[in-house]
N, CA, C and O atoms as a GROMACS GRO file, in nm:
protein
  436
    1UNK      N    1   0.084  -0.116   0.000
    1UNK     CA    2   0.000   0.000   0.000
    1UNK      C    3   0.090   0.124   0.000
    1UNK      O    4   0.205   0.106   0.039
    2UNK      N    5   0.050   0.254  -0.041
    2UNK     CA    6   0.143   0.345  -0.058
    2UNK      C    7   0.039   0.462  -0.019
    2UNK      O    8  -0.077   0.454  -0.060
    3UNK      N    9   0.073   0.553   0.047
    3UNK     CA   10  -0.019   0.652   0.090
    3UNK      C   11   0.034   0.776   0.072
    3UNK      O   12   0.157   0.785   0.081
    4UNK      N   13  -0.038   0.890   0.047
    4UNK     CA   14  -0.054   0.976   0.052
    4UNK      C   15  -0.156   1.161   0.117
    4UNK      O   16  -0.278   1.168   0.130
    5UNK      N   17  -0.082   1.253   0.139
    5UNK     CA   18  -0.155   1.311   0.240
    5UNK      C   19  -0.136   1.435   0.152
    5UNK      O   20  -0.034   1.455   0.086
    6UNK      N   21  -0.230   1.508   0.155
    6UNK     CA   22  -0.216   1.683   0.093
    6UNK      C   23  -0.398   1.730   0.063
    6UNK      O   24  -0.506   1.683   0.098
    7UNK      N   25  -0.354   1.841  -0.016
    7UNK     CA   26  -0.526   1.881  -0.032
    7UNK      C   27  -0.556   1.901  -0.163
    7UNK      O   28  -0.504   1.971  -0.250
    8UNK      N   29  -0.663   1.818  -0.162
    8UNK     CA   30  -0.733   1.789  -0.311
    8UNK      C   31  -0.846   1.842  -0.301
    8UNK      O   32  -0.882   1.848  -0.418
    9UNK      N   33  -0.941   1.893  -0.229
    9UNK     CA   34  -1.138   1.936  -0.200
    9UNK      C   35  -1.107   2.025  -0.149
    9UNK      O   36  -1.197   2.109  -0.152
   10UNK      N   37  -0.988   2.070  -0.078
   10UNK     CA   38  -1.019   2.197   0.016
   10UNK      C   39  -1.104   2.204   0.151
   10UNK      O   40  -1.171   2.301   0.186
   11UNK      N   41  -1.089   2.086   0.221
   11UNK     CA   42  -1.088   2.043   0.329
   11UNK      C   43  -1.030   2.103   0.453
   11UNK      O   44  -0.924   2.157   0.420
   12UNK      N   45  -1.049   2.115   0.556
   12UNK     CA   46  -0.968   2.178   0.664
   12UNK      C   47  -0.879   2.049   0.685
   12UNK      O   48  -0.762   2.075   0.715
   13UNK      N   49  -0.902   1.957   0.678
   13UNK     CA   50  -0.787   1.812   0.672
   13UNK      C   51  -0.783   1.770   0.561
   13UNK      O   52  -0.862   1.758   0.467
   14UNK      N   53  -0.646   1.742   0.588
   14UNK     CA   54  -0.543   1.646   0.442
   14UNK      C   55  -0.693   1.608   0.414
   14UNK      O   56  -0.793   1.615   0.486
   15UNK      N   57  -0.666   1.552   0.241
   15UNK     CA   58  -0.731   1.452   0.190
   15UNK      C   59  -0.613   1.328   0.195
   15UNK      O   60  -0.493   1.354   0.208
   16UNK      N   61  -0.667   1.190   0.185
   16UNK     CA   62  -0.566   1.065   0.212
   16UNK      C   63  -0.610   1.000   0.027
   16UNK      O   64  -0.721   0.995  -0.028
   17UNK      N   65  -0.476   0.960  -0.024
   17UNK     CA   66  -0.468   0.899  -0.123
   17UNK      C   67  -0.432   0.748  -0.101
   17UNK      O   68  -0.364   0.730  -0.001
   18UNK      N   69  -0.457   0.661  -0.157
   18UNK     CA   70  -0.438   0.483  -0.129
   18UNK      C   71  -0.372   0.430  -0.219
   18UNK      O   72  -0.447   0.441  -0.316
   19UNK      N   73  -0.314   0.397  -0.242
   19UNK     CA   74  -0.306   0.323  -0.391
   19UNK      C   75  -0.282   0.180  -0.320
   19UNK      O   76  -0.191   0.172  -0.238
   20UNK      N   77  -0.358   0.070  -0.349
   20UNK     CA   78  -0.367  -0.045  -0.305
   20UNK      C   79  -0.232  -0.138  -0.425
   20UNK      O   80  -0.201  -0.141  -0.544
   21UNK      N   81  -0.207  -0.175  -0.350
   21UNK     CA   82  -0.077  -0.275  -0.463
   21UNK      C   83  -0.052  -0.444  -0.432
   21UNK      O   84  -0.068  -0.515  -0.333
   22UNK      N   85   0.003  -0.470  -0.588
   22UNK     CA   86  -0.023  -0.580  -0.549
   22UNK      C   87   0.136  -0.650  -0.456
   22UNK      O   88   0.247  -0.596  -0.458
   23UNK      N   89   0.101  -0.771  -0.388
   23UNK     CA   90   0.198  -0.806  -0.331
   23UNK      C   91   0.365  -0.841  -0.383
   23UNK      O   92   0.471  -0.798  -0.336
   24UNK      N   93   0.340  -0.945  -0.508
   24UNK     CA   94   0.388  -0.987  -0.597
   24UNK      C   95   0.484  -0.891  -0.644
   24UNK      O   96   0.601  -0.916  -0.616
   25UNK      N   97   0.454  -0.763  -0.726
   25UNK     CA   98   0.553  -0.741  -0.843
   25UNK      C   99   0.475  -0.543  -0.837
   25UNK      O  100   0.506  -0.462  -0.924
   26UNK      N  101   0.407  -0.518  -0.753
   26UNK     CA  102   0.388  -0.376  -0.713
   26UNK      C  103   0.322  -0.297  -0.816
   26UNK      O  104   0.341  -0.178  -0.844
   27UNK      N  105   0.191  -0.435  -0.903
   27UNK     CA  106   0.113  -0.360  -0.964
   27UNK      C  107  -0.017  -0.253  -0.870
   27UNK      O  108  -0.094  -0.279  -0.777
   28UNK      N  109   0.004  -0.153  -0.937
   28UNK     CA  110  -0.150  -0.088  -0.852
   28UNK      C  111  -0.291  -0.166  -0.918
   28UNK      O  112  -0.315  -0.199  -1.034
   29UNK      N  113  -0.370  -0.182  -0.795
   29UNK     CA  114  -0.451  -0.260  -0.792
   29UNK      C  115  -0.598  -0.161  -0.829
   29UNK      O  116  -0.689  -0.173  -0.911
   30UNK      N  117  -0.563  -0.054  -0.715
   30UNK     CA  118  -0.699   0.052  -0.711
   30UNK      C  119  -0.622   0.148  -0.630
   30UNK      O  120  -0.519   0.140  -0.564
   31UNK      N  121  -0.716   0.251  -0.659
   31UNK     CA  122  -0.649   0.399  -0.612
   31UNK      C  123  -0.797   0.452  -0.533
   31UNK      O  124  -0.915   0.426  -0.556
   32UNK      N  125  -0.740   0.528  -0.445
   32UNK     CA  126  -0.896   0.602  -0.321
   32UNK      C  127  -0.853   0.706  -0.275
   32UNK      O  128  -0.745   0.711  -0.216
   33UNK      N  129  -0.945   0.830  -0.299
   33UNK     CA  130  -0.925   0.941  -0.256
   33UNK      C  131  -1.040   0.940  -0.134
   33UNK      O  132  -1.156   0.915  -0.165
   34UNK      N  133  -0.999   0.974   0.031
   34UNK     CA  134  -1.027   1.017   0.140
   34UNK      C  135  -1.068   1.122   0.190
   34UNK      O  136  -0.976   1.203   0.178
   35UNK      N  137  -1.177   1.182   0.252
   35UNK     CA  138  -1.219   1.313   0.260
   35UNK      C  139  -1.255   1.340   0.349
   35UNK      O  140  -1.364   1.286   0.368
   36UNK      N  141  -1.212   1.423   0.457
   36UNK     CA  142  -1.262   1.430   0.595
   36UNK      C  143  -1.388   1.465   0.585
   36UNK      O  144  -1.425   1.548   0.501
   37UNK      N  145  -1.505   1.382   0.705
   37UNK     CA  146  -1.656   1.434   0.679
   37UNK      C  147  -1.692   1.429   0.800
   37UNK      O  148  -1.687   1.311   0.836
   38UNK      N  149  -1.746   1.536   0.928
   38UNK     CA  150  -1.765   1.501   1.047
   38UNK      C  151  -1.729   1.416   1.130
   38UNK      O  152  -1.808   1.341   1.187
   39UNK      N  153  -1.593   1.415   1.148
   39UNK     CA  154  -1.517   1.373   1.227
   39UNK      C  155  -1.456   1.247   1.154
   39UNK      O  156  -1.346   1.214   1.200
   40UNK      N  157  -1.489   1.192   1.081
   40UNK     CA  158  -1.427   1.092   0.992
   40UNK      C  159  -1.376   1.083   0.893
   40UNK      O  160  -1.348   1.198   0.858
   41UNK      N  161  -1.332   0.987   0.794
   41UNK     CA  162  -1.313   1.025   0.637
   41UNK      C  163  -1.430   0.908   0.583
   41UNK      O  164  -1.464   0.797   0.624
   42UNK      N  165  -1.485   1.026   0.430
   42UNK     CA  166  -1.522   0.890   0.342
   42UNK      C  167  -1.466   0.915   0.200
   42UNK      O  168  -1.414   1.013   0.147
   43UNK      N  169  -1.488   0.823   0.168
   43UNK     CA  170  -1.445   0.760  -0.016
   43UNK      C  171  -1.527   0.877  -0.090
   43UNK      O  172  -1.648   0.896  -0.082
   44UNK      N  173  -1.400   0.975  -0.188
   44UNK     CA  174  -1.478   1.034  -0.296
   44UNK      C  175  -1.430   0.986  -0.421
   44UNK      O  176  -1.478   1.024  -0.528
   45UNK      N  177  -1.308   0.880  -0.408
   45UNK     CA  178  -1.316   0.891  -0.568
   45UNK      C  179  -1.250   0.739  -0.549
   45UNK      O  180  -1.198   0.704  -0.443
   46UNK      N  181  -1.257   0.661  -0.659
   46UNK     CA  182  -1.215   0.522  -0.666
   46UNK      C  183  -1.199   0.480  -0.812
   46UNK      O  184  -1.282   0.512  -0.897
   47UNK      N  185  -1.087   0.405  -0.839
   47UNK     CA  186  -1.021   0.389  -0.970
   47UNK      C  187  -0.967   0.246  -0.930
   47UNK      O  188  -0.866   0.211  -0.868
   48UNK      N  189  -1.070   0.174  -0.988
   48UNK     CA  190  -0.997   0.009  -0.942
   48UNK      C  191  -1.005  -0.070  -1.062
   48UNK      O  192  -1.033  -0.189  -1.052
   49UNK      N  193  -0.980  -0.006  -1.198
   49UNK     CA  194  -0.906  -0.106  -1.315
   49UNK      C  195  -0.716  -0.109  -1.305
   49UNK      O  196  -0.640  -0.013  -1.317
   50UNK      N  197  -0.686  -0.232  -1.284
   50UNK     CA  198  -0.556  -0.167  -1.285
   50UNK      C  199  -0.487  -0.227  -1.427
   50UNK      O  200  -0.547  -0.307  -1.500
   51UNK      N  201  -0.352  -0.177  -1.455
   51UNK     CA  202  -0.266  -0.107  -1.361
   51UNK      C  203  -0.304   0.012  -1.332
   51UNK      O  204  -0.337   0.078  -1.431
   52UNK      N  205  -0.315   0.086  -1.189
   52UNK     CA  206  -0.357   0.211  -1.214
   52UNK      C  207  -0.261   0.288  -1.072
   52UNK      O  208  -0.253   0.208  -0.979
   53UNK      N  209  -0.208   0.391  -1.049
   53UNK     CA  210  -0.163   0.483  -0.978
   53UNK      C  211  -0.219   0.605  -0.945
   53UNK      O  212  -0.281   0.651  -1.041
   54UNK      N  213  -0.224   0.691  -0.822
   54UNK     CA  214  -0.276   0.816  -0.780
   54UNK      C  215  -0.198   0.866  -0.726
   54UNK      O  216  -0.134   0.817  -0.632
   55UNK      N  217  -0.180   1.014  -0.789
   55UNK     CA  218  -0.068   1.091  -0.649
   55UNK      C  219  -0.168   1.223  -0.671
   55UNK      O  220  -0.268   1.246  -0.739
   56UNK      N  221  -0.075   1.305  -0.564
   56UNK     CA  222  -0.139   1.411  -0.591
   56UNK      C  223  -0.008   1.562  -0.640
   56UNK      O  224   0.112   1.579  -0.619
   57UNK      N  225  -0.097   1.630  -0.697
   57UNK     CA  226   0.048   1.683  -0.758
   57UNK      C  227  -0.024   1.843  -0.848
   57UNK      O  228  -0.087   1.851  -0.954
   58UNK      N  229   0.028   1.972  -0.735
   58UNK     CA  230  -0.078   2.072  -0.742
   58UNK      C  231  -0.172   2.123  -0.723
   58UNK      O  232  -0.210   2.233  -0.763
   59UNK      N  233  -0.236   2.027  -0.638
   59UNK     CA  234  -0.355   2.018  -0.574
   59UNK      C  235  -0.480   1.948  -0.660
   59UNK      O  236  -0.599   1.943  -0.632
   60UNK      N  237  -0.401   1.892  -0.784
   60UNK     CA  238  -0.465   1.814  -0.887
   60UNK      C  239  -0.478   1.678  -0.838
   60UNK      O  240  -0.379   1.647  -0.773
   61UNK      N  241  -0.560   1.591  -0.846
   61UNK     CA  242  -0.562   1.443  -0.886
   61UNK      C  243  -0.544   1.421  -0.976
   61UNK      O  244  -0.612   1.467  -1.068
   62UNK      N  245  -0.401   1.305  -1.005
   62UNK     CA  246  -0.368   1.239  -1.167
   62UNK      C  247  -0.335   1.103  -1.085
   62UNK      O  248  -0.283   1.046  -0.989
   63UNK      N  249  -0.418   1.098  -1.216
   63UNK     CA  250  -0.420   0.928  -1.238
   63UNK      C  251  -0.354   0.863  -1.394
   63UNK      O  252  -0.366   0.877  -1.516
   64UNK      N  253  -0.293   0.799  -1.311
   64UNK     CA  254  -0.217   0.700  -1.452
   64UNK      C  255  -0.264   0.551  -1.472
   64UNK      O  256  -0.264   0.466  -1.384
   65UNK      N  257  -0.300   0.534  -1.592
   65UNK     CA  258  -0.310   0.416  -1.602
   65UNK      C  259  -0.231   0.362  -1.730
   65UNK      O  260  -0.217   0.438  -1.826
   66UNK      N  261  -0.184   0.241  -1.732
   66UNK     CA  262  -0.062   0.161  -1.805
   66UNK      C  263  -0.181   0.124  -1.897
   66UNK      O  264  -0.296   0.098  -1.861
   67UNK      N  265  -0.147   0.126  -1.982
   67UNK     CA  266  -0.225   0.059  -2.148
   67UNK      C  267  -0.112  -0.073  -2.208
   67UNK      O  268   0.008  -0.095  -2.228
   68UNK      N  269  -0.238  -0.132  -2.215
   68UNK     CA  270  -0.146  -0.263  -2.288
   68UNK      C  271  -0.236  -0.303  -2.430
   68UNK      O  272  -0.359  -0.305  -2.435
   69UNK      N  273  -0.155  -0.330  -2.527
   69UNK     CA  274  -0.204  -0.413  -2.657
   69UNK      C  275  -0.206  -0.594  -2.615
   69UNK      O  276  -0.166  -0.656  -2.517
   70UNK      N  277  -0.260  -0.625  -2.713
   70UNK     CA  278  -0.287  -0.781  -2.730
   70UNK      C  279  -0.163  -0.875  -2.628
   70UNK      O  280  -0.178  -0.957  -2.538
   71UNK      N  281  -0.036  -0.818  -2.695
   71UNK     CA  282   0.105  -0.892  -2.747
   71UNK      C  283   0.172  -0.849  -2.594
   71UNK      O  284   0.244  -0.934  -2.542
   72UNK      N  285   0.153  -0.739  -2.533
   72UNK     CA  286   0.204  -0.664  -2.440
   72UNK      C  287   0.217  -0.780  -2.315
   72UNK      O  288   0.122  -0.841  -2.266
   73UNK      N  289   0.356  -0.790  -2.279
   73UNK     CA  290   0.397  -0.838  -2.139
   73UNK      C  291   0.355  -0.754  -2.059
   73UNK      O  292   0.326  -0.639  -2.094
   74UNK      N  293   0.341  -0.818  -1.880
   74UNK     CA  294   0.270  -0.715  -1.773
   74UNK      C  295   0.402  -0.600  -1.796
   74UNK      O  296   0.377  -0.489  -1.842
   75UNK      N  297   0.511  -0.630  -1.768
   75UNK     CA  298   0.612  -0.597  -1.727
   75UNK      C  299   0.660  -0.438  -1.865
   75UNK      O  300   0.742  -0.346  -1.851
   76UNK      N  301   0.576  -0.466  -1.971
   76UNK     CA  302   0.582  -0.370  -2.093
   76UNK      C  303   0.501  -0.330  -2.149
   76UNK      O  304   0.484  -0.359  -2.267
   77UNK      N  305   0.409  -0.234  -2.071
   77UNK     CA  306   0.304  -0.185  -2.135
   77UNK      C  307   0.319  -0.087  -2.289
   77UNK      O  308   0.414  -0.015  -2.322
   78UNK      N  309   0.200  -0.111  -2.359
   78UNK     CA  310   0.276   0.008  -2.486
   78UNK      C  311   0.285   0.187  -2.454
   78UNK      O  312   0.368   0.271  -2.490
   79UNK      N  313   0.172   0.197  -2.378
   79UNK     CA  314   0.210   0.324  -2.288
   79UNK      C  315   0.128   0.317  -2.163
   79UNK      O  316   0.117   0.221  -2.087
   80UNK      N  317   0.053   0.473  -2.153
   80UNK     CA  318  -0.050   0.493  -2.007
   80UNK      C  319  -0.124   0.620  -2.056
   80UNK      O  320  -0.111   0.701  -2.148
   81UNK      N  321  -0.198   0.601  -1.964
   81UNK     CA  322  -0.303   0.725  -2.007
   81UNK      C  323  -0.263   0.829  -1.849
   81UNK      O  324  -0.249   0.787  -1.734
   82UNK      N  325  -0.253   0.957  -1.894
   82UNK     CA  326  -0.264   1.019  -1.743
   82UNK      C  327  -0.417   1.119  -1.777
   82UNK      O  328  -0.462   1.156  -1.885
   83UNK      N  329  -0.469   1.141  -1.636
   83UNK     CA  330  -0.612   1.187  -1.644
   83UNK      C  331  -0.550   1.293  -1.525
   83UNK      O  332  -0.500   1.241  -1.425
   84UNK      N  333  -0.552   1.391  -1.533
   84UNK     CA  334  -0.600   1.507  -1.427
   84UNK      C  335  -0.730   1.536  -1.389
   84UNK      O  336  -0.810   1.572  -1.474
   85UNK      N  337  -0.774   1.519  -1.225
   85UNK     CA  338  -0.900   1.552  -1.182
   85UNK      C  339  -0.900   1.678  -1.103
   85UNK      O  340  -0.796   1.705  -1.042
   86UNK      N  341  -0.976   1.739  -1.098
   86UNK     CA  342  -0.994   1.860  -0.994
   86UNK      C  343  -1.150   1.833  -0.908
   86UNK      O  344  -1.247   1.762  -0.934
   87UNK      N  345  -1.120   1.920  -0.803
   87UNK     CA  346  -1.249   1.888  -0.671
   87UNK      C  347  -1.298   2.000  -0.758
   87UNK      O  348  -1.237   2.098  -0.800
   88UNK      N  349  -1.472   1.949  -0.781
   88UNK     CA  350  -1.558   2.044  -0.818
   88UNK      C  351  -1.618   2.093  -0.715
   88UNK      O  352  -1.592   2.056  -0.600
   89UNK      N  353  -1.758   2.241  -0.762
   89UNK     CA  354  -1.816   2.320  -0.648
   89UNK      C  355  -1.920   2.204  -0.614
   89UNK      O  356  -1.947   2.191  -0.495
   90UNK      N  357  -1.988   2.107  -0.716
   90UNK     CA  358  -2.021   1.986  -0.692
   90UNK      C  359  -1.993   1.845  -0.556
   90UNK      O  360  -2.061   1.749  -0.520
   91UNK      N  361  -1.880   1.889  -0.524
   91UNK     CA  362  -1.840   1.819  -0.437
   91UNK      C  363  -1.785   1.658  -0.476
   91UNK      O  364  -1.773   1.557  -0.407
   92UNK      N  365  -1.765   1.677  -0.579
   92UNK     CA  366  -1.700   1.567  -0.620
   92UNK      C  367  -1.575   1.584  -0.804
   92UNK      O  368  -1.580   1.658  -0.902
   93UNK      N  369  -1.486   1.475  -0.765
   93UNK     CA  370  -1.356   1.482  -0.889
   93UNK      C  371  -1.450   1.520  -0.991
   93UNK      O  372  -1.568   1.488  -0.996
   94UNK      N  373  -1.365   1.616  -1.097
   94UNK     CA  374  -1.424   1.608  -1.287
   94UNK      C  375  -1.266   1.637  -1.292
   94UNK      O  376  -1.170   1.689  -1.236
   95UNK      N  377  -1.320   1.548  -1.426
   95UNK     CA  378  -1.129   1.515  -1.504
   95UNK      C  379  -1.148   1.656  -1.546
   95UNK      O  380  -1.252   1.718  -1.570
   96UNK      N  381  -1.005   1.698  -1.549
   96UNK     CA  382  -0.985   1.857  -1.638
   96UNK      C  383  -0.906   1.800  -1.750
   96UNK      O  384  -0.891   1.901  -1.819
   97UNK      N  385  -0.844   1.701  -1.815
   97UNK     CA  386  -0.780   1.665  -1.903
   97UNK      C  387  -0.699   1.532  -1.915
   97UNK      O  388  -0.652   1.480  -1.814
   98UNK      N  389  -0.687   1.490  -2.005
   98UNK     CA  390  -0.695   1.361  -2.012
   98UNK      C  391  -0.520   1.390  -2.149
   98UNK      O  392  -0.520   1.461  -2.249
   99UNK      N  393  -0.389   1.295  -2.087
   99UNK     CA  394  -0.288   1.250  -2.182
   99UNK      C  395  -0.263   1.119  -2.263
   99UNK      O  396  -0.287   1.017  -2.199
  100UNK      N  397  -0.226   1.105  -2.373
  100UNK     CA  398  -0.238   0.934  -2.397
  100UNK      C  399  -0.046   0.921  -2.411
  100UNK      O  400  -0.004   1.012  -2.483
  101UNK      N  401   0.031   0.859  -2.375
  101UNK     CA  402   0.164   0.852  -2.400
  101UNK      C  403   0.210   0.739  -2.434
  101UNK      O  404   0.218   0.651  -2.349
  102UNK      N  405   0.258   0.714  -2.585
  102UNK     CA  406   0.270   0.593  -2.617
  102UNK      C  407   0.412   0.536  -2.600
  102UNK      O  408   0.496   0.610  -2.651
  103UNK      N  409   0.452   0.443  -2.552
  103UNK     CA  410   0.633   0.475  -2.488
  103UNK      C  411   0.717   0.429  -2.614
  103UNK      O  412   0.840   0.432  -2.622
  104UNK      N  413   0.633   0.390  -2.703
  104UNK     CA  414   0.773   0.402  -2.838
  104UNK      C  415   0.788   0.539  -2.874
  104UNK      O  416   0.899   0.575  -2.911
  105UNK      N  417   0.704   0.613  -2.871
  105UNK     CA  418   0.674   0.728  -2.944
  105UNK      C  419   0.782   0.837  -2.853
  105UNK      O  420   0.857   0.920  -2.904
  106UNK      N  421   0.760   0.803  -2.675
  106UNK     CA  422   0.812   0.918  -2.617
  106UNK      C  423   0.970   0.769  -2.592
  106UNK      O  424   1.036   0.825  -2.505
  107UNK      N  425   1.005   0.704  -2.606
  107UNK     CA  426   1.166   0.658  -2.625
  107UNK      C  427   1.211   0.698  -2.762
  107UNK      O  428   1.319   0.655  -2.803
  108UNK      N  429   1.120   0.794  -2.850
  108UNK     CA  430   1.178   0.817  -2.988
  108UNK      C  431   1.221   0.717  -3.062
  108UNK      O  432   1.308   0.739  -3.147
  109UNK      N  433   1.162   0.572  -3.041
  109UNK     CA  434   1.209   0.449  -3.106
  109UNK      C  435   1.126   0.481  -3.287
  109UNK      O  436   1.142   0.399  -3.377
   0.00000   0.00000   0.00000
């Protein structure tokens, strides 16, 4: 498990990031964003296709996820997608933008 603490909603407390992993070989399993709510935290956001990762970075939520083709070993994905979320007045994540990075393309192969 890998955790994280900072502010994503604008909370008077941290928001808590999760990224659940696997035991084996340290695929991310699912990712959880934490939100203090009267004295507790609950779940505002959840991303459990994996491979998938969450950090926080700007006060943004990005999420990465590894893309694989047919042929693709775990170990060599062909790229990942990164998604930036922001806390809406809604009270909940909206992606602000979405990257696709294909890793032949960015190794200049």
């Amino acid at each position: 498990m890998d955790v994280a603490y900072g502010d994503l909603t604008g909370s008077t407390a941290d928001d808590i990031v999760v990224n659940v992993l696997s035991c084996e070989d340290a695929v991310g399993l699912g990712a959880y964003v934490y939100r203090e709510q009267g004295g507790g935290y609950e779940n505002v956001f959840k991303a459990e296709e994996p491979p998938v990762h969450a950090e926080i970075d700007c006060g943004a939520l990005v999420v990465t996820r590894q893309v694989y083709t047919k042929d693709d070993r775990l170990s060599s994905p062909s790229g990942e997608d990164v998604i930036t979320y922001r806390w809406s007045s809604g009270d909940r994540f909206t992606e602000e933008y979405r990257t696709h990075r294909t890793y032949d393309e960015a190794a200049g192969k």
